[in-house]
C-alpha positions as CSV (number, residue, x, y, z in Angstrom):
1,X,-6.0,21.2,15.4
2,X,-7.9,22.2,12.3
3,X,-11.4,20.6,11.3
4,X,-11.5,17.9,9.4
5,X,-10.4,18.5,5.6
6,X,-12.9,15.9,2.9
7,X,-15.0,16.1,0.4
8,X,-18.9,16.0,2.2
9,X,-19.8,14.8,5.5
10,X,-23.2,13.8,3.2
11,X,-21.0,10.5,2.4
12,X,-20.9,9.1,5.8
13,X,-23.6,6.7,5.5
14,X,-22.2,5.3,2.5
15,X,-18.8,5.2,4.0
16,X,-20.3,3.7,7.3
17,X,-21.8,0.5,5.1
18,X,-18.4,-0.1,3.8
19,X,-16.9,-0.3,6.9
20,X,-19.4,-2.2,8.5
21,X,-19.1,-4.7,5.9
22,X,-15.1,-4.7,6.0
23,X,-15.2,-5.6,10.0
24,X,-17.4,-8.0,9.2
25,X,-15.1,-9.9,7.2
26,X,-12.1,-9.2,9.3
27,X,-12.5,-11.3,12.0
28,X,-8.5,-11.4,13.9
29,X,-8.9,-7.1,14.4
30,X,-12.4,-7.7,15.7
31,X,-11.3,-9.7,18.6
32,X,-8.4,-7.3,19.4
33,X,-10.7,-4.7,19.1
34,X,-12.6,-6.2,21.7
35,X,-9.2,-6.5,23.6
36,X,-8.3,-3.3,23.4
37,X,-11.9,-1.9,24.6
38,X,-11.4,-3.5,28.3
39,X,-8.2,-3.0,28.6
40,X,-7.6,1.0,26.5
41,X,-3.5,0.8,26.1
42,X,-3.7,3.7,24.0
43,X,-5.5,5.7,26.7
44,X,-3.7,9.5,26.6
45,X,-1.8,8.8,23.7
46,X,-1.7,9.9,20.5
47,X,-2.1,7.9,17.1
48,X,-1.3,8.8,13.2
49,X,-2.5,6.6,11.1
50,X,-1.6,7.4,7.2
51,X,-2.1,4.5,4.8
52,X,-4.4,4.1,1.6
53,X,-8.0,5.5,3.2
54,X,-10.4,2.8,2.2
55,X,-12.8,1.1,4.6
56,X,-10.0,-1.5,5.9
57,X,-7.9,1.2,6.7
58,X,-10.8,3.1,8.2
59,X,-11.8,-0.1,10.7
60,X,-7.6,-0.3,11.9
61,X,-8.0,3.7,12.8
62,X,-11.6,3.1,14.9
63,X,-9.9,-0.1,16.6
64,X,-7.3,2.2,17.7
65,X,-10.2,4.5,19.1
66,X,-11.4,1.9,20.4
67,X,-8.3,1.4,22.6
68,X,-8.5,5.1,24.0
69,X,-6.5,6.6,21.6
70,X,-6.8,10.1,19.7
71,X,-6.5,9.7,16.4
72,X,-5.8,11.3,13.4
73,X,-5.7,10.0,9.5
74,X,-4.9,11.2,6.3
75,X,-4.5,8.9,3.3
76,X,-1.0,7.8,1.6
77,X,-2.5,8.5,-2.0
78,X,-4.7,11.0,-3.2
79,X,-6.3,9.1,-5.6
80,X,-6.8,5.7,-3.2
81,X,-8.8,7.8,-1.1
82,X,-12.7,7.4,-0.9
83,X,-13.9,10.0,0.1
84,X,-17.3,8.5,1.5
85,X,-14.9,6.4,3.8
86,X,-13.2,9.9,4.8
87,X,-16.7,11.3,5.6
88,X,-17.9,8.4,7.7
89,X,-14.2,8.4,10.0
90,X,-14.5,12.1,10.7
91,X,-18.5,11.9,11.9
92,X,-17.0,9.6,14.3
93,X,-15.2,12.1,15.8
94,X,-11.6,11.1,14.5
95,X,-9.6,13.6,12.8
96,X,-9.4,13.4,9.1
97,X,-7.5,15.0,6.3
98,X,-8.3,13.0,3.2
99,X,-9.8,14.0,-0.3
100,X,-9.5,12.0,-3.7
101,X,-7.6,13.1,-6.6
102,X,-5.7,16.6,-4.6
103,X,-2.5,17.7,-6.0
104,X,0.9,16.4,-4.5
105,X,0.8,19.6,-2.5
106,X,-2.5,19.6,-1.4
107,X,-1.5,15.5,0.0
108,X,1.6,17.0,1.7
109,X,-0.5,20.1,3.8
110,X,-2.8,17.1,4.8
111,X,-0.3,15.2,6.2
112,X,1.0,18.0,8.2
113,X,-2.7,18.8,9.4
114,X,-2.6,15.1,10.7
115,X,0.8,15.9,12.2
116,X,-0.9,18.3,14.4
117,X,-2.0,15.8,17.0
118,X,1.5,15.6,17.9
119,X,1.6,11.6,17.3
120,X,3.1,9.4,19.7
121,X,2.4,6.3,17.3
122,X,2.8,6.3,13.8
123,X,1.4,4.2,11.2
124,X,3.1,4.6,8.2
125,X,2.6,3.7,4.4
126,X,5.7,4.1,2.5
127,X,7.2,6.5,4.9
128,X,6.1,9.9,3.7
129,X,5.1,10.7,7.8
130,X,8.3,10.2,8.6
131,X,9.9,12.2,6.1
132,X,8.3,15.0,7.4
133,X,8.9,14.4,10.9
134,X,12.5,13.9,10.0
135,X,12.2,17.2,7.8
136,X,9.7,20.0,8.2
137,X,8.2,19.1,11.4
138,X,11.1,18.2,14.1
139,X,9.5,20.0,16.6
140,X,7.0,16.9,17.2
141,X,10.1,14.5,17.4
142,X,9.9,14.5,21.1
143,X,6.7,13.3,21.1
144,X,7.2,10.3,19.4
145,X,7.9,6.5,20.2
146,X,8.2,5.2,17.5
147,X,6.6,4.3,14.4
148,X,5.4,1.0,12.1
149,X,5.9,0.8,8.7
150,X,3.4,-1.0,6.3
151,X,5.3,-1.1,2.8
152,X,8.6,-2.0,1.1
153,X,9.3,1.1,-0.3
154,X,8.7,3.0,3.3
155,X,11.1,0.1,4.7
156,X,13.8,0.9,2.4
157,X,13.5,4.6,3.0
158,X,13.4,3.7,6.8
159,X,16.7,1.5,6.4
160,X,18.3,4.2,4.9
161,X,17.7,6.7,7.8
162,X,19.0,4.2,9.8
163,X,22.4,3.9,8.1
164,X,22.8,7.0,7.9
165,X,22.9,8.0,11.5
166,X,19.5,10.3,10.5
167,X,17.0,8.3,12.6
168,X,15.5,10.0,15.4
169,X,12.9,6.9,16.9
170,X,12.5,3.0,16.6
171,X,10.5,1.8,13.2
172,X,9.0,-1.2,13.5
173,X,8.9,-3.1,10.1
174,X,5.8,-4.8,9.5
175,X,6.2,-5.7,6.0
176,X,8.7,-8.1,7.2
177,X,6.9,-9.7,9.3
178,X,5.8,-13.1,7.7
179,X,2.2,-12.9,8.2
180,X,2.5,-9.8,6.1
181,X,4.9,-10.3,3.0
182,X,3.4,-14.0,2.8
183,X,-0.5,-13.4,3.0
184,X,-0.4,-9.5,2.2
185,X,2.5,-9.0,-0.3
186,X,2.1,-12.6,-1.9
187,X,-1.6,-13.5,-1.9
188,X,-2.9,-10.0,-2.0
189,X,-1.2,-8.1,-3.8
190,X,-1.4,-11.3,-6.5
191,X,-5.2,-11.0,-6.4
192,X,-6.3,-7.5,-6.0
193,X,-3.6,-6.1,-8.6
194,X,-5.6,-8.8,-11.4
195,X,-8.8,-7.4,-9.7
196,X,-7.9,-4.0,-10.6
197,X,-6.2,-4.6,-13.7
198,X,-9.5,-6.4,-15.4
199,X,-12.3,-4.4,-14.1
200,X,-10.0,-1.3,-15.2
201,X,-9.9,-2.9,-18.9
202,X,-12.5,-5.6,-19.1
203,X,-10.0,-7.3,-21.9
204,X,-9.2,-11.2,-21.1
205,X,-6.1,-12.3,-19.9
206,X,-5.4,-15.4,-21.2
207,X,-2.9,-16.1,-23.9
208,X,-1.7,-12.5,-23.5
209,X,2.2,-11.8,-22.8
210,X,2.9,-10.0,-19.2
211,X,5.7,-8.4,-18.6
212,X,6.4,-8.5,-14.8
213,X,9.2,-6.0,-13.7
214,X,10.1,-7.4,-9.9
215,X,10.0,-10.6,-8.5
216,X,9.9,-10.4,-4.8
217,X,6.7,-11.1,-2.8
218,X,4.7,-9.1,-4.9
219,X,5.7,-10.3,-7.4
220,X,5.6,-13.2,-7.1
221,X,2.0,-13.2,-6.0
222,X,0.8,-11.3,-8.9
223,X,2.7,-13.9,-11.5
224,X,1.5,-16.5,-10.0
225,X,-2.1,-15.6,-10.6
226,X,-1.3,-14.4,-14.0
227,X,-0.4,-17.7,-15.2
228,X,-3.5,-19.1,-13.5
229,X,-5.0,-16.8,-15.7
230,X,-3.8,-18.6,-18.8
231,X,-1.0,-15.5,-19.2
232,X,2.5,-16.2,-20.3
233,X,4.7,-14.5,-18.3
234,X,8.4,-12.3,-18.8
235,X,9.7,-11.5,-15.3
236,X,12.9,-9.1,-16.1
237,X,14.9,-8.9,-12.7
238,X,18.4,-7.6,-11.7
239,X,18.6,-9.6,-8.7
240,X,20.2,-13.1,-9.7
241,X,18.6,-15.0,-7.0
242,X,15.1,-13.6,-7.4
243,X,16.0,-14.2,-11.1
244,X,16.6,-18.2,-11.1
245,X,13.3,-18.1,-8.9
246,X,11.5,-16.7,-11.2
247,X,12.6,-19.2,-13.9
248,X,12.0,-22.0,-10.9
249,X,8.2,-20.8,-11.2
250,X,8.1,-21.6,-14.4
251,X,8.5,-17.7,-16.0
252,X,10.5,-16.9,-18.8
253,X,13.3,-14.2,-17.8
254,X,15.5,-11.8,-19.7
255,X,16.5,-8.0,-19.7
256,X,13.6,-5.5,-20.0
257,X,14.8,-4.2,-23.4
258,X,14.3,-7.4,-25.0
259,X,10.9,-7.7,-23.4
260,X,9.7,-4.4,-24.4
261,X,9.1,-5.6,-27.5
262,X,7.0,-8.6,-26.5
263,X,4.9,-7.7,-23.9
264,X,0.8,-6.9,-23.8
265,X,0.8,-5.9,-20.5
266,X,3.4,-4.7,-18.6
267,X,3.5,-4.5,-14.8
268,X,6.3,-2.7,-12.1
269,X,6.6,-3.7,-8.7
270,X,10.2,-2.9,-7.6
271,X,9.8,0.2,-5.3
272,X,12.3,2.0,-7.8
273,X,11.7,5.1,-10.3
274,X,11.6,5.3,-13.8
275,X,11.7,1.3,-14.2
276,X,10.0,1.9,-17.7
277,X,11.2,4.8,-19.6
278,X,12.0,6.1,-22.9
279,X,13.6,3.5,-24.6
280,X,11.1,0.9,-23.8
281,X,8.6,3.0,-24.8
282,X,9.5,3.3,-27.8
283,X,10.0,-0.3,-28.4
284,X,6.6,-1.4,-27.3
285,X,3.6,-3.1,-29.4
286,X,0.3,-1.1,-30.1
287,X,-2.4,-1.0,-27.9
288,X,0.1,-2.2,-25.0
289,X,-1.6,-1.7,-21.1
290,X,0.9,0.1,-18.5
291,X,0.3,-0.8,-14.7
292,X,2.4,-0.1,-11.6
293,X,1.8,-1.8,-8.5
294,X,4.9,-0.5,-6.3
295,X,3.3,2.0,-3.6
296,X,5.2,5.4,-5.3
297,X,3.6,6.6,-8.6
298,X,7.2,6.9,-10.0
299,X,8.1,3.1,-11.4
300,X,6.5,4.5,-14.9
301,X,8.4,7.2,-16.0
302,X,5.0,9.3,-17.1
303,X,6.9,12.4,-17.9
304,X,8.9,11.0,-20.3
305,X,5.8,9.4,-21.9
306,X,3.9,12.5,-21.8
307,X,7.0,14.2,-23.7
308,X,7.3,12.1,-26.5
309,X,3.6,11.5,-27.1
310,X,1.5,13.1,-30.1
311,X,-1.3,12.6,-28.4
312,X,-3.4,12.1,-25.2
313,X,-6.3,10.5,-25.3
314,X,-9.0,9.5,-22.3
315,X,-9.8,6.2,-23.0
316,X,-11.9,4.8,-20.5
317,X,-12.5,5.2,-16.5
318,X,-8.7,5.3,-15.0
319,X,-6.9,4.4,-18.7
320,X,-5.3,7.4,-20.5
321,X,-3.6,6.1,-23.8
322,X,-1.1,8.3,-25.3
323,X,-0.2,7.8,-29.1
324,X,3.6,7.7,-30.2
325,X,5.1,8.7,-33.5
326,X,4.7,5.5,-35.1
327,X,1.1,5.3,-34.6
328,X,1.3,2.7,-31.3
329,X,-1.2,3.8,-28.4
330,X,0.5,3.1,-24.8
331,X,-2.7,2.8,-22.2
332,X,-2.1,3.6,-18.7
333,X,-4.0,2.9,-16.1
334,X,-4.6,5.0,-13.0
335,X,-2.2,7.4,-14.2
336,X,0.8,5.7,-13.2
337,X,-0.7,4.8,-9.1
338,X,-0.2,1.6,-7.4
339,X,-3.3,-0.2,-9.5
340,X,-5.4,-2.3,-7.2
341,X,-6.6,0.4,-5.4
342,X,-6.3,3.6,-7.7
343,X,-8.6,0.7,-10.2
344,X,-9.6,-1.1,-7.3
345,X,-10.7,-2.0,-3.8
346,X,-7.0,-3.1,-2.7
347,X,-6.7,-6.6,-1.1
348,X,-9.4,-8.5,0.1
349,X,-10.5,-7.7,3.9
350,X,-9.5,-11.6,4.5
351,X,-6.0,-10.3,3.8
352,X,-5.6,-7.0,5.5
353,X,-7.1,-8.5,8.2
354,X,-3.5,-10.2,9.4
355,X,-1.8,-6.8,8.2
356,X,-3.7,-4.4,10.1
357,X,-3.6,-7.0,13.1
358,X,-0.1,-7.1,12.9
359,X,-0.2,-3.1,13.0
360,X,-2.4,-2.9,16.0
361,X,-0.5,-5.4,18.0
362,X,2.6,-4.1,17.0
363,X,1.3,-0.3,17.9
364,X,0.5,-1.9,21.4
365,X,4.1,-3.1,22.2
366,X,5.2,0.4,21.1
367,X,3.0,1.7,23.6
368,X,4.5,-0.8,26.5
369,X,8.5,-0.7,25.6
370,X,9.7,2.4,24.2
371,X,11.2,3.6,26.6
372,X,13.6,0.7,26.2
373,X,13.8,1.2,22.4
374,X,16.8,3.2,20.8
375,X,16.4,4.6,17.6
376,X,17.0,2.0,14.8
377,X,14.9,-0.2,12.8
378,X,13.2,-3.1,14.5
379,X,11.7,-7.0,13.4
380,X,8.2,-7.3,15.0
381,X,8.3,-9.7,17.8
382,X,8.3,-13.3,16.8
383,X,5.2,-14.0,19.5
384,X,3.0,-11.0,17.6
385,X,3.7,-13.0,14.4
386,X,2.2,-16.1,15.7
387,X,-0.4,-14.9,17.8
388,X,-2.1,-13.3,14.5
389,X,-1.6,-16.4,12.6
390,X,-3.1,-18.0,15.5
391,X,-5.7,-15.7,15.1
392,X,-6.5,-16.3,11.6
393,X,-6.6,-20.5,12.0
394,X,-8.8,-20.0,14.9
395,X,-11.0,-17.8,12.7
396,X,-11.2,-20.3,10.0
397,X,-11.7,-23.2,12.1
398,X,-8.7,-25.2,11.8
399,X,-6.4,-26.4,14.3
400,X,-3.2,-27.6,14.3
401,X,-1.0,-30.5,16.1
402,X,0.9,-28.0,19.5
């Protein structure tokens, strides 16, 4: 395999702090971490890990170390990459191929270098990996037993493979799993897209109008928090169910177009492209802020923006505005990524700590059962559910009636 590919070894100590601190704060994946250390189920095997490379992500890959696995990483976005977090992994002696801000191209040849280990596990964000196995690289199919998927964009794209006869191994789907869409999708994504959002900005939110494009999980977290904010919220929908459930929270709801007009800050989350595009655009008040919180940079249709602007214009850290015709100034932050963590940390450690536990444990039936496993796309377990909420009460000290 080729040498690690990041920015400066000199940022491990930095790195290092940051996970330290994360582990600290993530008590469920400590104790399987000390789980897998006495009892090494990943011993001979191979494990790809490619999710956002910050220090949470970091502490998942060194628990799978930890378990006797050889493992590889490489992040899911350029720009969520830290690159200090990259430096401390790979003087750890794991394989790394992660550098901030590299072109699209430059993010695919990583992923391949991380391919190289010839995974037997995958852990996917959105399921680029996969779409590479599936591919460029079906050589390494053989290898593999399967694979977990983290996101809602990489389940639909797994689903899809699936109906269409395409699949080659078992997909585990994480992001259904209830510990995930409830305390990831719902209360983390609601916090740490605000988290980004504000720092980015510094502007308040109360008594400004957001425009929230999506209601599931995400959502639904992030308008929730907005209205604790003192926001009024839009929530434009074209599912009629997640519709009347967004007026059941208390949201006003009505066709994009008609909010385009209205809004102050507008936010995707549907796992679609080109959600906002030319027409609303056009339509939209001065001084307006753009965010997308679906994993794919695509939800803002940027190259439509960027072809009927006048001008460009750097704003601020992570805010480019582009002026229009009519004088308006669209700001968008973090050039279109998902926003907490291309303007942020991503969720809180709390919160990732019942994902990535989920991920770990999940990686570990993999490892027992594959062999009985045909390719198609798979519900985690019911008992790995509720052993890491288990987890998590017993963590926080409460206990419940048996």
């Amino acid at each position: 395999m080729k040498k690690s590919i990041i920015t400066n070894l000199d940022f491990a100590s930095k790195g290092k702090r940051k996970i330290d601190w994360v582990r600290r704060n993530m008590p469920i994946l400590r104790q399987i971490e000390s789980e897998f250390k006495r009892e090494k189920p990943f011993k001979g095997l191979n494990i790809l890990v490619c999710i956002h490379l910050e220090a949470k992500t970091a502490y998942l890959a060194k628990v799978f170390a930890a378990g006797g696995a050889d493992v590889s990483v490489t992040g899911s976005n350029s720009l969520s990459t830290k690159d200090d977090v990259a430096a401390a992994l790979a003087s750890d002696g794991l394989h790394v191929y992660a550098k901030q801000g590299v072109s699209d191209q430059e993010l695919n040849e990583n992923m391949n270098h991380a391919l190289d280990i010839q995974p037997n596990i995958i852990i996917d964000d959105g399921g680029d990996i996969v779409d590479i196995l599936h591919k460029e690289r079906s050589e390494l199919l053989k290898n593999v037993f399967g694979a977990c998927e983290e996101t809602t964009s990489g389940v639909m794209r797994a689903i899809e493979l699936e109906k269409n006869g395409t699949l080659k191994f078992p997909i585990m789907l994480i992001n259904d799993a209830e510990c995930k869409y409830i305390f990831d999708n719902y209360h983390g994504t609601g916090q740490s897209v605000w988290d980004g959002i504000m720092r980015t900005t510094n502007l308040v939110i109360s008594g400004k109008i957001v425009v929230l494009i999506g209601f599931g999980w995400c959502g639904k977290g992030i308008a929730d928090r907005a209205k604790g904010l003192g926001a009024n919220v839009i929530v434009c929908e074209i599912d009629p169910i997640k519709a009347v459930d967004a007026t059941m929270h208390g949201c006003r709801v009505m066709p994009l177009v008609d909010a385009s007009a209205l809004g102050d800050i507008f936010i995707t989350v549907t796992g679609k492209e080109n959600v906002l595009g030319e027409n609303h655009f056009q339509l939209m008040k001065n001084g307006v802020i753009l965010a997308n919180a679906g994993h794919f940079n695509t939800e803002i249709d940027l190259r439509a923006l960027k072809a009927i602007a006048i001008e460009k214009n750097f704003m601020r850290e992570n805010i480019d505005g582009y002026k229009l015709k009519n004088g308006n100034w669209l700001n968008v932050l973090g050039d279109g990524n998902v926003v907490n963590i291309a303007c942020g940390d991503g969720h809180p450690a709390e919160v990732m700590d019942t994902s990535f536990a989920l991920q770990a444990l999940t990686a570990e039936y993999l490892s027992k059962n594959y062999s009985t496993l045909k390719p198609d796309v798979y519900h985690i377990p019911k008992e790995i559910d509720k052993k890491v909420a288990r987890l998590r009460l017993s963590g926080m000290g409460v206990q419940i009636d048996n």
